[in-house]
VOGU-3710 file (C-alpha; in Angstrom, 3 decimals, decimal comma):
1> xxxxxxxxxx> 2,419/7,512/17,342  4,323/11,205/17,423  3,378/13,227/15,215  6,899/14,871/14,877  8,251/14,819/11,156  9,879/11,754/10,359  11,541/12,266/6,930  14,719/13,375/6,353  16,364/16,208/4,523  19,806/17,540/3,811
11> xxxxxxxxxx> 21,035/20,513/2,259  24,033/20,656/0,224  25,008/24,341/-0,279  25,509/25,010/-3,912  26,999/28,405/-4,155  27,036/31,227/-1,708  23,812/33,102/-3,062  21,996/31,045/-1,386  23,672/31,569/1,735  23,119/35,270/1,459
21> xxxxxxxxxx> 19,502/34,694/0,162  18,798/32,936/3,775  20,464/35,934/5,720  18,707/38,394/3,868  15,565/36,711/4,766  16,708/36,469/8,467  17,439/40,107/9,008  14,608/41,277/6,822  12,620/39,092/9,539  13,860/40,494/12,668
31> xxxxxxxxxx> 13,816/44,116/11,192  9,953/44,032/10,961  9,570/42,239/14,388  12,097/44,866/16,025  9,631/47,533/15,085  6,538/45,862/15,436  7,677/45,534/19,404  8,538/49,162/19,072  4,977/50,432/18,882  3,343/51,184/21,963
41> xxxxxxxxxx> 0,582/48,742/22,584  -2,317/50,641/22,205  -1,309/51,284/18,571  -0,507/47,680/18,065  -4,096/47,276/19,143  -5,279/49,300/17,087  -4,110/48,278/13,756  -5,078/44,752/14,811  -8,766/45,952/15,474  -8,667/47,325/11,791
51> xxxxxxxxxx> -7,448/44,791/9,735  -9,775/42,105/11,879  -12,865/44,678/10,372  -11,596/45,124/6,950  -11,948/41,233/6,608  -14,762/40,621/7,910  -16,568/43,790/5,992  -14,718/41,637/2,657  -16,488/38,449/3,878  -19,657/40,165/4,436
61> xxxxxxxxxx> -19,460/42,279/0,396  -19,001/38,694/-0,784  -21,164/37,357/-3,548  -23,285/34,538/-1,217  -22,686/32,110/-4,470  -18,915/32,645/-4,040  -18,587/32,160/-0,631  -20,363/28,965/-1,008  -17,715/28,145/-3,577  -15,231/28,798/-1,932
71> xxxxxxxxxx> -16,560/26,455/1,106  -16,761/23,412/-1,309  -13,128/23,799/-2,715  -12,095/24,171/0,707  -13,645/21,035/1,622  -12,625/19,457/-1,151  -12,966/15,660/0,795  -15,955/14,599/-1,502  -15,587/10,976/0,191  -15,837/11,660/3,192
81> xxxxxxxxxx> -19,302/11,182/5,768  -22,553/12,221/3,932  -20,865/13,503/0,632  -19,822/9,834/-0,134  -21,637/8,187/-3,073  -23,818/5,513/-1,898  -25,394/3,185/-3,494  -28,986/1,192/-3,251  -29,516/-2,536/-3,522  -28,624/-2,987/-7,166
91> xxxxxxxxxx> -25,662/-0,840/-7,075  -26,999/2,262/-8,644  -25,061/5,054/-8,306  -26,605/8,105/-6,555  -25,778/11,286/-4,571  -26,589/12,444/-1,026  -25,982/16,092/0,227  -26,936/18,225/-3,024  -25,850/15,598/-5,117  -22,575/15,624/-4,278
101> xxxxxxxxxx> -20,673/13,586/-7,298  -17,458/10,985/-6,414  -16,193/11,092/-10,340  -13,443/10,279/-12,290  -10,393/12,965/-12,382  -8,705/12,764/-15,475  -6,326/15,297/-14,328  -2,372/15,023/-13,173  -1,920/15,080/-9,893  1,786/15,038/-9,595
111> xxxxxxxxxx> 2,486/18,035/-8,696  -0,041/18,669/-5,872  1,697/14,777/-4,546  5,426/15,758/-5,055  5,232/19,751/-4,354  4,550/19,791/-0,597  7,734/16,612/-0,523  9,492/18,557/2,224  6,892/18,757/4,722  6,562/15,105/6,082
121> xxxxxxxxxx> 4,573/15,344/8,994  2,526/11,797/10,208  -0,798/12,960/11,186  -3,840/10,763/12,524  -6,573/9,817/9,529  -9,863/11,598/10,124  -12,347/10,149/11,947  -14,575/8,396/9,221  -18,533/9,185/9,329  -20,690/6,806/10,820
131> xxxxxxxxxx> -22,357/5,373/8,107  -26,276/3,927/8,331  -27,108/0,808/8,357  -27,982/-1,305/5,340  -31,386/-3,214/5,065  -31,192/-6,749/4,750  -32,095/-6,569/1,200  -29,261/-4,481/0,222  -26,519/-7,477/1,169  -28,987/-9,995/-0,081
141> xxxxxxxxxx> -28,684/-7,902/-4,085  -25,631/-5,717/-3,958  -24,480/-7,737/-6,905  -25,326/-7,874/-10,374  -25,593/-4,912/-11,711  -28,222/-4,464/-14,392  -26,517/-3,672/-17,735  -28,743/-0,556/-18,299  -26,982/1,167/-15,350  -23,378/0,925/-16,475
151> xxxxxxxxxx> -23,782/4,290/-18,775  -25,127/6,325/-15,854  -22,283/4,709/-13,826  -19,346/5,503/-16,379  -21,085/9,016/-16,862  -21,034/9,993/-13,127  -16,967/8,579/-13,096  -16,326/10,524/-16,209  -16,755/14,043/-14,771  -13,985/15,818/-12,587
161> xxxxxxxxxx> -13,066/15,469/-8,881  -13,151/18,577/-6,416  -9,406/19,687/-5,791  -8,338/20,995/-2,680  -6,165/23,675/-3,230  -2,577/24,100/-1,056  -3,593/26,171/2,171  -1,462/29,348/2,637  -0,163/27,455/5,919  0,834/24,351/3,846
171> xxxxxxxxxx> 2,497/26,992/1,501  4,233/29,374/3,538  5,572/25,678/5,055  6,778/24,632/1,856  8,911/28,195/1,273  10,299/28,256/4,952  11,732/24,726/3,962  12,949/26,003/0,992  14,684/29,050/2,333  16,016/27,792/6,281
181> xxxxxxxxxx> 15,995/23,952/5,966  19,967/23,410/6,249  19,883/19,394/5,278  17,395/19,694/2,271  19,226/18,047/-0,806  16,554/17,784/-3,106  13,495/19,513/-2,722  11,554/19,615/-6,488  9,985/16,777/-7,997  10,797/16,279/-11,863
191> xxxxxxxxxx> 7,288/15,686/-14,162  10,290/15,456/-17,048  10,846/11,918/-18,074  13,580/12,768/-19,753  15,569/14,590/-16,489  14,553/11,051/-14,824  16,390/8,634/-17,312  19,188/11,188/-17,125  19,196/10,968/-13,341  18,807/7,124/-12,562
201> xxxxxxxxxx> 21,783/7,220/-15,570  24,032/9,165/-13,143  22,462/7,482/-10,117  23,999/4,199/-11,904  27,874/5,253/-11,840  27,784/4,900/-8,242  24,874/3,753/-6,553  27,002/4,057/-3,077  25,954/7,447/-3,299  22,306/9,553/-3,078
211> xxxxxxxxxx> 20,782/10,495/-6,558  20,963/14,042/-7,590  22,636/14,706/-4,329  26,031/16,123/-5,890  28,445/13,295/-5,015  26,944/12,816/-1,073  27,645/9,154/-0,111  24,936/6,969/1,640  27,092/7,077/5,141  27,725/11,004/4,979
221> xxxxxxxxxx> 24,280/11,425/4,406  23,236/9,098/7,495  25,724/10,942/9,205  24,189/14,000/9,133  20,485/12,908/9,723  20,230/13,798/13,753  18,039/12,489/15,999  15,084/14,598/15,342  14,668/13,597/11,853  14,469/9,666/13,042
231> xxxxxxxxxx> 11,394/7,955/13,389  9,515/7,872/16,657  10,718/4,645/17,892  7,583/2,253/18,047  6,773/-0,013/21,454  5,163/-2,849/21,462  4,197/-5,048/24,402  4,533/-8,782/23,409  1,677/-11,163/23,428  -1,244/-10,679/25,796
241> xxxxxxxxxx> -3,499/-13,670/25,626  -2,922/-17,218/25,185  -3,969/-16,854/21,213  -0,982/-14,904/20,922  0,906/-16,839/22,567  0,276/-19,599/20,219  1,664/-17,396/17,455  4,189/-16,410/18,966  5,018/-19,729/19,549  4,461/-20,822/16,157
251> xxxxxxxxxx> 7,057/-18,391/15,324  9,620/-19,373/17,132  9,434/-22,875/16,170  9,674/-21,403/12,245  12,473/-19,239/13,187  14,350/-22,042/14,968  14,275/-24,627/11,807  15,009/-21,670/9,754  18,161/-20,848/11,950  19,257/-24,364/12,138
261> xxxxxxxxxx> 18,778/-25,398/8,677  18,553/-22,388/6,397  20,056/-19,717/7,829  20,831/-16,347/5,533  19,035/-18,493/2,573  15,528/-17,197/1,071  13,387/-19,842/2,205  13,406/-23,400/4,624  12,948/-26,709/3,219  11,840/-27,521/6,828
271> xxxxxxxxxx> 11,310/-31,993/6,014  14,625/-32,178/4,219  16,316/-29,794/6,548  17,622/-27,841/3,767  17,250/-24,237/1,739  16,236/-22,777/-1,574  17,815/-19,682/-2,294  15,220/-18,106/-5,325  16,979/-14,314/-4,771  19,938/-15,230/-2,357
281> xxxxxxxxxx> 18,864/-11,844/-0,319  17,831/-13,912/2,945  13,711/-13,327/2,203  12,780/-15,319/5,378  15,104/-12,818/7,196  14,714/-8,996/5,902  10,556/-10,332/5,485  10,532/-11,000/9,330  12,103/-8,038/10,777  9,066/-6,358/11,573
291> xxxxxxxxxx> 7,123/-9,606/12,663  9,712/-10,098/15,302  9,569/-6,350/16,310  5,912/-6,182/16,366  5,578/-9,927/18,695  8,447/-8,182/21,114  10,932/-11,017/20,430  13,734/-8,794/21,421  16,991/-11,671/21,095  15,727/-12,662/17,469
301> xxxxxxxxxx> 15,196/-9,371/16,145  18,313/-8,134/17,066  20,060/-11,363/15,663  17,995/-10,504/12,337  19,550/-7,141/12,428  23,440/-8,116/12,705  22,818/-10,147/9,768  21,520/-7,757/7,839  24,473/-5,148/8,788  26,885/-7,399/8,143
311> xxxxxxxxxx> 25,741/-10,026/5,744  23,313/-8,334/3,490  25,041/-7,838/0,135  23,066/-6,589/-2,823  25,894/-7,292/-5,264  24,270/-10,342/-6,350  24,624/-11,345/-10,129  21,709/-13,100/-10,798  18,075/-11,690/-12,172  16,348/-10,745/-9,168
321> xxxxxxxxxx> 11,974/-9,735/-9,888  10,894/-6,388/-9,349  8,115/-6,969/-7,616  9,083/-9,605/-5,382  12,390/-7,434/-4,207  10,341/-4,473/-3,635  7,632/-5,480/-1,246  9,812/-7,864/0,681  13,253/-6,600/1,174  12,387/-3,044/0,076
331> xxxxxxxxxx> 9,265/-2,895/1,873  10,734/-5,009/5,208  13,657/-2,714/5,323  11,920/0,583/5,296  9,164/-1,032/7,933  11,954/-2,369/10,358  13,384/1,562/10,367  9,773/3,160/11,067  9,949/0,864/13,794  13,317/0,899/15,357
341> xxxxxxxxxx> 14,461/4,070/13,912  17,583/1,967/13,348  19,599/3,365/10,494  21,288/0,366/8,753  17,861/-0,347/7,598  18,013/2,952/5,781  21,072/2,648/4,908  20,281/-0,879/3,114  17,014/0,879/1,751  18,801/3,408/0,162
351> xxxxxxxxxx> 21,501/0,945/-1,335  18,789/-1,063/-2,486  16,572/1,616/-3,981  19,144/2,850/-6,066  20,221/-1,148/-7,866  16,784/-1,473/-8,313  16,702/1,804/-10,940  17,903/-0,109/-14,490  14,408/-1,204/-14,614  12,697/1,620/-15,111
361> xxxxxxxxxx> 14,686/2,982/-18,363  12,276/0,912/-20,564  11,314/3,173/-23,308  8,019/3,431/-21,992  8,605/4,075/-18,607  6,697/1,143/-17,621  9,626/-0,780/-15,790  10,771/-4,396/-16,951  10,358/-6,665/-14,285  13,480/-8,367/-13,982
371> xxxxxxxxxx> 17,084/-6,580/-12,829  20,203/-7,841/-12,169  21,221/-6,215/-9,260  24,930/-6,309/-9,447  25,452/-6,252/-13,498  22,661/-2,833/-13,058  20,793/-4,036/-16,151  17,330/-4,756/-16,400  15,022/-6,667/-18,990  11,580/-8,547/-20,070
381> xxxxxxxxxx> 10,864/-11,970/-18,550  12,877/-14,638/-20,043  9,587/-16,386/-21,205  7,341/-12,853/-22,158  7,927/-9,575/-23,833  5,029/-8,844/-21,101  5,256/-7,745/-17,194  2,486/-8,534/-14,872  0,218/-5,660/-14,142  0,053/-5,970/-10,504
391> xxxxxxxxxx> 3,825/-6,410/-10,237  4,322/-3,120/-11,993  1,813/-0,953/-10,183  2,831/-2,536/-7,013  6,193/-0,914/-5,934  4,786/2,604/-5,548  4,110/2,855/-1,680  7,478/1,730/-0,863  9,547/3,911/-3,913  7,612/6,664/-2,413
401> xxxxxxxxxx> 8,686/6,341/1,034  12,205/5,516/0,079  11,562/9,424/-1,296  10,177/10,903/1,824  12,822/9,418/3,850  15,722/10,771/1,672  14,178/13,959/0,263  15,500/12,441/-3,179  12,169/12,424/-5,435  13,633/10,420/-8,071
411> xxxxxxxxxx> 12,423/7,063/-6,677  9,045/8,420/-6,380  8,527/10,086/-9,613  10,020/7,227/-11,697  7,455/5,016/-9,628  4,269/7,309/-9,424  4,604/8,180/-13,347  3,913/4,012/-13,446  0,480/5,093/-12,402  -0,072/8,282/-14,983
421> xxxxxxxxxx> 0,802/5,907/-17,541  -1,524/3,418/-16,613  -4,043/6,179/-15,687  -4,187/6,768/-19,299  -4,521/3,436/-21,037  -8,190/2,219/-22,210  -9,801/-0,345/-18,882  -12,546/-2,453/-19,016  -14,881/-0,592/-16,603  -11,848/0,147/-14,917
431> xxxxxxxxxx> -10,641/-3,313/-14,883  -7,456/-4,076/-16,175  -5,974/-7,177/-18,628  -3,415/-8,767/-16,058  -0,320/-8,151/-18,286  1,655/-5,053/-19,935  4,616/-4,616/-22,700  7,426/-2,317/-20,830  8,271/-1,580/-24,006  5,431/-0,458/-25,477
441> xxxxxxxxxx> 3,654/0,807/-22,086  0,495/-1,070/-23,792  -1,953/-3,941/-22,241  -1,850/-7,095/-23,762  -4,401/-7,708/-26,258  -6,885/-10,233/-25,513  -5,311/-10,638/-21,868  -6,966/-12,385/-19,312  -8,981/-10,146/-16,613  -8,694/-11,126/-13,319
451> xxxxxxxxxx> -8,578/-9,420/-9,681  -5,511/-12,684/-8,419  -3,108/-13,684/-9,830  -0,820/-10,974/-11,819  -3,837/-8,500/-11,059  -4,515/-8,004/-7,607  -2,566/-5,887/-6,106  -3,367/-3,539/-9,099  -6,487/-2,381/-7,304  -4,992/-2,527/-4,103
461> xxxxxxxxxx> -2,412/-0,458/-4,056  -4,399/2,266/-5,789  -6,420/2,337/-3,123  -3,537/2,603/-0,772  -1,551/5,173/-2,418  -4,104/7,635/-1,687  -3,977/6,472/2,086  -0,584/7,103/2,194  -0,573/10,062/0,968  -3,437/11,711/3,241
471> xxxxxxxxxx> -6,517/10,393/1,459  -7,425/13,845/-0,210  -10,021/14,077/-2,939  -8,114/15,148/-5,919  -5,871/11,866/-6,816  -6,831/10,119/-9,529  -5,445/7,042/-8,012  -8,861/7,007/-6,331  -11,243/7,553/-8,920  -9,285/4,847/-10,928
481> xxxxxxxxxx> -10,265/2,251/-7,801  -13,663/3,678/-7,901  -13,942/2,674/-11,170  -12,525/-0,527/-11,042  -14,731/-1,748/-8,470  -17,792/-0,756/-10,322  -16,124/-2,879/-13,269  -15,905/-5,846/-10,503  -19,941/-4,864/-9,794  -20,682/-5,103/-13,381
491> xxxxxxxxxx> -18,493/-7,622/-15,056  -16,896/-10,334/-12,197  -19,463/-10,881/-9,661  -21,871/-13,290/-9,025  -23,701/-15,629/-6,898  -23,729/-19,258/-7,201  -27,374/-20,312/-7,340  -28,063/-23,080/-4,517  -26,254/-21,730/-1,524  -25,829/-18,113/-2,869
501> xxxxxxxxxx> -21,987/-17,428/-2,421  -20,774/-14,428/-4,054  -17,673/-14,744/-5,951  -15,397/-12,850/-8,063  -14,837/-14,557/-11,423  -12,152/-13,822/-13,981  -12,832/-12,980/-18,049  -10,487/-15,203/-20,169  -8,967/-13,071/-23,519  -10,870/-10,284/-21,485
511> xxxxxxxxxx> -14,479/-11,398/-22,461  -15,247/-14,736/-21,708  -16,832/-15,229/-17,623  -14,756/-18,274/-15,897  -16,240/-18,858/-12,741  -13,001/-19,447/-10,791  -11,069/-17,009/-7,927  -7,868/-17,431/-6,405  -7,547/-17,607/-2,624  -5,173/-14,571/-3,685
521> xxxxxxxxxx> -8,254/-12,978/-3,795  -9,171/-12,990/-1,169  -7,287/-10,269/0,076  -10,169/-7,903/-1,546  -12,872/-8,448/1,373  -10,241/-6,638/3,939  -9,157/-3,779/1,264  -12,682/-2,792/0,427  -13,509/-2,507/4,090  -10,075/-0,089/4,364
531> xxxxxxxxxx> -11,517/1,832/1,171  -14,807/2,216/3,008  -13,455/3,265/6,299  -11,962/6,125/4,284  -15,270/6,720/3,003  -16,008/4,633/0,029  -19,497/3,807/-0,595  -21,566/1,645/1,332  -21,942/-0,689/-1,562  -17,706/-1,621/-1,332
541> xxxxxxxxxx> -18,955/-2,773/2,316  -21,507/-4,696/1,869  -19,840/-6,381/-1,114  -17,042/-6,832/1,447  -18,793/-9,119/4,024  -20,367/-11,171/1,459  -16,724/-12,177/-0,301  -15,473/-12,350/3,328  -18,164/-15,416/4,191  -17,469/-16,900/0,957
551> xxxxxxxxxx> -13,400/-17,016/1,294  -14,220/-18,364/4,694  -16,375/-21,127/3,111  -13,541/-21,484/0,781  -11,929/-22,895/4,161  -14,280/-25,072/5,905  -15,641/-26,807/3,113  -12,041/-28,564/2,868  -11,878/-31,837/5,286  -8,659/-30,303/6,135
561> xxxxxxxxxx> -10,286/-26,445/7,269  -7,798/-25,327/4,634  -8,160/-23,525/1,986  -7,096/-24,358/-1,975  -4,998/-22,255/-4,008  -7,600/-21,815/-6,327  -11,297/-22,401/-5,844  -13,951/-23,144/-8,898  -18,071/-22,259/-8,542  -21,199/-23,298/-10,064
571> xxxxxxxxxx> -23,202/-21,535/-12,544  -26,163/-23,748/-12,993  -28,218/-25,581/-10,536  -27,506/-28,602/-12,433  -24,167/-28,956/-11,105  -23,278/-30,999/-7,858  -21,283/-28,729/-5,595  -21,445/-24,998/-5,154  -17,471/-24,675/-4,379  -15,482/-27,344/-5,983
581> xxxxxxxxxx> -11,434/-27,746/-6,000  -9,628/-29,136/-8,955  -7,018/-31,715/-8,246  -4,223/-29,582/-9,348  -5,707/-26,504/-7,615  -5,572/-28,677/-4,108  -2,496/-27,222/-2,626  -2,237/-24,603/0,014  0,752/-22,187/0,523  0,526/-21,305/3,873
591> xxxxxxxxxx> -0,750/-17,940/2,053  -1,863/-15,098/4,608  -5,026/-13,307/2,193  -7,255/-14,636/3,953  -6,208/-13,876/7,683  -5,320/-10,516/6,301  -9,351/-9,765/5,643  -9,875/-11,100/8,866  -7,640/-8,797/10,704  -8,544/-5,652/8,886
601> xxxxxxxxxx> -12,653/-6,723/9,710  -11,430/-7,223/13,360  -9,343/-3,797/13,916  -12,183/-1,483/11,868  -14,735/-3,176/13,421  -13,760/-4,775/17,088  -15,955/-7,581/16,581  -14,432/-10,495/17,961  -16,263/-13,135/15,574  -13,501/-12,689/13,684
611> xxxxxxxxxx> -10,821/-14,065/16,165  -12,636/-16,999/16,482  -12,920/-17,558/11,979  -8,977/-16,818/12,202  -8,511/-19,012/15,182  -10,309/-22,168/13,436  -8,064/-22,087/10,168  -4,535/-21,281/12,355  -5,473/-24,537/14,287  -5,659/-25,871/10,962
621> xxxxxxxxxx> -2,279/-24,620/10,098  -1,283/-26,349/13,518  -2,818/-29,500/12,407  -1,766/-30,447/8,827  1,073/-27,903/8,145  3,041/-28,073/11,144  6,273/-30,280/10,654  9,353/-31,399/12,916  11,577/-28,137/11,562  9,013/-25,946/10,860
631> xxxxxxxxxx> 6,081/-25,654/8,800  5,204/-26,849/5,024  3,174/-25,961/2,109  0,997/-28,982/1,858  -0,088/-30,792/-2,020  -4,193/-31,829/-0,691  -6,825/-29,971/1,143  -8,611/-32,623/0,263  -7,475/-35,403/2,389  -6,699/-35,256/6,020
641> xxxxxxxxxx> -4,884/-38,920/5,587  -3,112/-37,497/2,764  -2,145/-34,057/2,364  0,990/-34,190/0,836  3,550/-31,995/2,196  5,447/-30,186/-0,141  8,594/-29,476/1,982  8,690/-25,396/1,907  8,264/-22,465/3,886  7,460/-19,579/2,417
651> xxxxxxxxxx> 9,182/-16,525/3,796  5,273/-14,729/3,746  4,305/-17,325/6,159  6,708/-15,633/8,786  6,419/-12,221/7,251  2,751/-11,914/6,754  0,414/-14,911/7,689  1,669/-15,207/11,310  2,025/-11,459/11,819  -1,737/-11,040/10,791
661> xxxxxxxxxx> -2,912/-13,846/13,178  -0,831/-12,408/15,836  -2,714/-8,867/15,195  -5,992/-10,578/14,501  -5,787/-11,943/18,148  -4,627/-8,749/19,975  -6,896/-7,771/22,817  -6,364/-4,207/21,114  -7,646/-3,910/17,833  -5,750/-1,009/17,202
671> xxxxxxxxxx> -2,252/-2,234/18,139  -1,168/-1,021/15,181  -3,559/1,657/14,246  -4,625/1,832/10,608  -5,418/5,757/10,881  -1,203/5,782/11,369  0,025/3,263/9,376  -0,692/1,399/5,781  0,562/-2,056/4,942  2,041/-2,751/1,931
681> xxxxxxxxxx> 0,923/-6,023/-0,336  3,992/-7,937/2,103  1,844/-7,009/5,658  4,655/-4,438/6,260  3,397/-1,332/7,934  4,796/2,353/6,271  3,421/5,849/7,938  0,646/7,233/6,701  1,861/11,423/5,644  -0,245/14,219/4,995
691> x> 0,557/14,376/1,240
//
């Protein structure tokens, strides 16, 4: 991918001082080069020679203690290669390299995030370290933490993280946008609450037109965005082997009952050839966009798009869900115009950015999860005064795109100050109670800890966020995961004691161990390996393959080589079964968590086993789920003879399951390269930026 900018800006000139400011800088400029070029060029030499040795002699006087400060802060990556905190066979928390500490940084970070807004280059990831090999014994006891640890563990997280301060290049970058960028609209990020409510306020009046962007209509401001400011235009080359074909083909026979029978509806009832609108937005479209893209169906994708151009109306009045809206159609749109560099996308983005604002003017800031998109009000759940946890922390890595694309920080600094308040509130070893009181901004007391449902994408989209945003070592977004996965070491994990699976419980009223996990969970195995090929410690890895064997056994222990929603394990020896499904828990959604581990072990590692784990369970999916019109949800994973369709396609299967198995069987593991690119909880792919 380019590594040309790919956000856009716009200036909107306020009065004519800062007109003259620009000029002034502009012959001030050429004055000093004019008589620079004047000098003969010995002299020019010369003074060159003796400001190079007036440096160096002020390098040289240094104090050797500051100098080696001064190295560190400039560094200031303390998870990257050797400086990464590892950790031994029990989990025990210790430092390599001069005892380098990863800690906990209570600090903001805001303004080191939003500051350096205007420069929003794409840059490759850093190569990650090689990291050693484990013994045997290390993946054999990397759980269980002894309780005696957990003080040295919270101490170690308690203490501050090395910031890396702005470089004068980064800086002098940040005031030449300032002064000579002609389409820069809105260039500060607010830390003010207060300014924030004010803005979304005026945003509300007309939500045609760009926040804080004096009056500038959506269209005039896509009007002015030229074609250097678009995003590189992404190629892909269709399927490649015949396990891609299958996908593909699997798509297309989706797509087709879809067309036939549901078209511009959320989601196909493929055996009663009917729909079920839940939003009325067209999920199983706007979530496929970039499925279609990636696979290179060319006719379909550009069919998807008219619709969306022409159909796509956000002036729905009905309750829409935060959460939901944000990583599909949100999330789908901005993905689709990263890859096509197709403005409506944008243009839809932007439209649906700004309905989506009512919900954060909760007096807390944390945003109420329901918003009715043409009424712009927003409130509580109809059956809770509560909001899901994960639902409210997971909207930040598309609000802050929508940001970087407009140069309008109001969608990112309502979003990001989701995460200072959470930041703040008392965890459980990190761990959080699944829900939260927008009106309040406080955790539920007594609430159920869990890392699936209404918690999981808590912990991964902090990890994430600091992807996105260039991986450097003084978020606190980071830290918090850190932590959190030490609470996971310490409080949810455990073996089951015949066949020695390692699962991730859940503490009901946030103290009481249930030995059940959700097969959402099972999106953890693939977002600790991401964490630790950004340098997370060895421990998150090894922890990683042994949930990734167990989700897998989650699969073939089912007659049906398909997984339950919702799978139950043995404490005592005394018990029959290791794994164990509940009637009610039998069903299967076509969900994609699973395939989604698979794909990010295949791409970060190249090993192939994977392919063949994914290609068992989509032949599966071929087997039981595949229908006349489609494919359906299914009631028994139980029963081969009787599995119990349940007559509905989820738009995720299109949008996310079938995309990762399509990626999962590329002959290039890097088709879409995770150095360049992050995927949000909804499998679609934003740019990773430099800040």
């Amino acid at each position: 991918m380019s590594e040309k900018s790919d956000h856009i800006t716009l200036t909107l000139n306020e009065s004519s001082s800062s007109t003259s400011s620009t000029t002034l800088f502009g012959s001030r400029n050429k004055s000093l080069r004019r008589s620079w070029n004047q000098l003969p060029r010995c002299q020019r030499n010369l003074i060159i020679l003796i400001v190079a040795a007036v440096c160096i002699s002020f390098v040289f006087l240094l104090p050797s203690d500051l100098v080696t400060k001064s190295a560190v802060n400039l560094e200031g990556l303390p998870f990257s290669g050797h400086a990464a905190v590892r950790r031994n066979s029990l989990g025990e928390g210790h430092n390599d390299d001069n005892n380098a500490k990863v800690i906990s940084s209570q600090g903001n970070s805001a303004d080191l995030m939003h500051g350096s807004a205007l420069e929003q280059n794409i840059l490759p990831a850093p190569a990650p370290q090689k990291q050693e090999p484990q013994p045997q014994s290390d993946i054999e006891n990397v759980v269980n933490i002894p309780q005696t640890q957990r003080e040295t563990q919270q101490q170690q997280q308690q203490e501050q993280l090395h910031i890396k301060p702005i470089e004068t290049a980064q800086l002098a970058s940040i005031l030449n946008n300032d002064l000579n960028n002609e389409n820069n609209i809105n260039s500060k990020h607010s830390n003010n609450a207060d300014e924030d409510r004010t803005a979304i306020e005026a945003a509300l009046q007309d939500p045609s037109s760009l926040p804080a962007s004096n009056g500038v209509t959506i269209e005039e401001f896509l009007g002015r965005i030229d074609l250097k400011h678009l995003p590189q235009k992404q190629h892909f080359h269709g399927p490649n082997n015949e396990r891609q074909e299958a996908v593909v083909n699997a798509f297309r026979h989706s797509w087709e009952g879809y067309k036939k029978y549901a078209w511009g509806h959320d989601n196909l009832k493929p055996m009663s050839q009917s729909s079920y609108d839940w939003f009325g937005l067209g999920l199983t479209i706007i979530d496929s966009l970039d499925t279609m893209y990636i696979m290179g169906l060319e006719d379909e994708f550009i069919e998807a798009r008219n619709w969306v151009s022409e159909n796509l109306n956000f002036d729905v009045n009905r309750d829409v869900n935060l959460f939901e809206v944000t990583i599909r159609i949100l999330g789908g749109l901005l993905s689709a115009y990263h890859l096509s560099a197709d403005k409506v996308f944008l243009k839809k983005s932007i439209e649906l950015g700004n309905r989506l604002l009512p919900c954060f003017l909760s007096p807390s800031g944390i945003p109420y999860s329901d918003v009715n998109l043409a009424a712009l009000s927003a409130h509580a759940p109809k059956w809770s005064p509560d909001s899901s946890t994960s639902e409210v922390t997971t909207i930040q890595l598309e609000f802050r795109d929508l940001s970087r694309l407009t140069n309008v920080s109001l969608y990112e600094s309502v979003a990001h100050r989701v995460n200072e308040k959470v930041h703040a509130l008392e965890k459980n070893n990190g761990l959080v109670p699944i829900f939260i009181n927008a009106n309040t901004g406080t955790f539920r007391n007594y609430a159920t800890i869990s890392l699936g449902a209404r918690g999981d994408s808590y912990y991964e989209y902090l990890i994430k966020q600091w992807i996105q945003t260039g991986h450097k070592g003084n978020d606190f977004l980071v830290s918090d995961y850190i932590q959190a996965i030490d609470g996971v070491f310490s409080q949810l994990l455990k073996r089951t004691p015949k066949e020695n699976h390692v699962y991730i419980g859940e503490l009901i009223n946030g103290k009481e161990f249930k030995p059940k996990m959700d097969h959402l969970t099972c999106y953890l195995p693939g977002t600790l390996l991401l964490g630790h090929h950004y340098g997370m410690p060895d421990a998150h890895l090894l922890l990683a393959k042994d949930l990734l064997e167990t989700c897998y056994q989650t699969y073939m222990k089912q007659p049906t080589q398909l997984a339950p929603e919702i799978s139950y394990f043995a404490l005592t020896e005394a018990e029959e079964l290791d794994i164990y499904v509940k009637p009610n828990d039998a069903h299967n959604l076509l969900r994609p968590e699973f395939v989604e581990s698979l794909y990010y072990f295949y791409a970060l590692t190249g090993n192939r086993t994977y392919q063949d784990m994914g290609w068992t369970i989509f032949q599966a999916f071929e087997k039981h789920a595949k229908v006349a019109h489609g494919y359906s949800s299914i009631g028994n994973v139980k029963n081969i003879f009787n599995t119990r369709l349940r007559d509905m396609m989820e738009s995720f299967w299109l949008g996310e399951t079938l995309k990762y198995f399509y990626l999962l069987f590329s002959n290039n593991p890097k088709e879409i390269d995770l150095e360049k690119w992050v995927f949000n909880t909804e499998a679609h792919p934003l740019p990773i930026r430099d800040n």
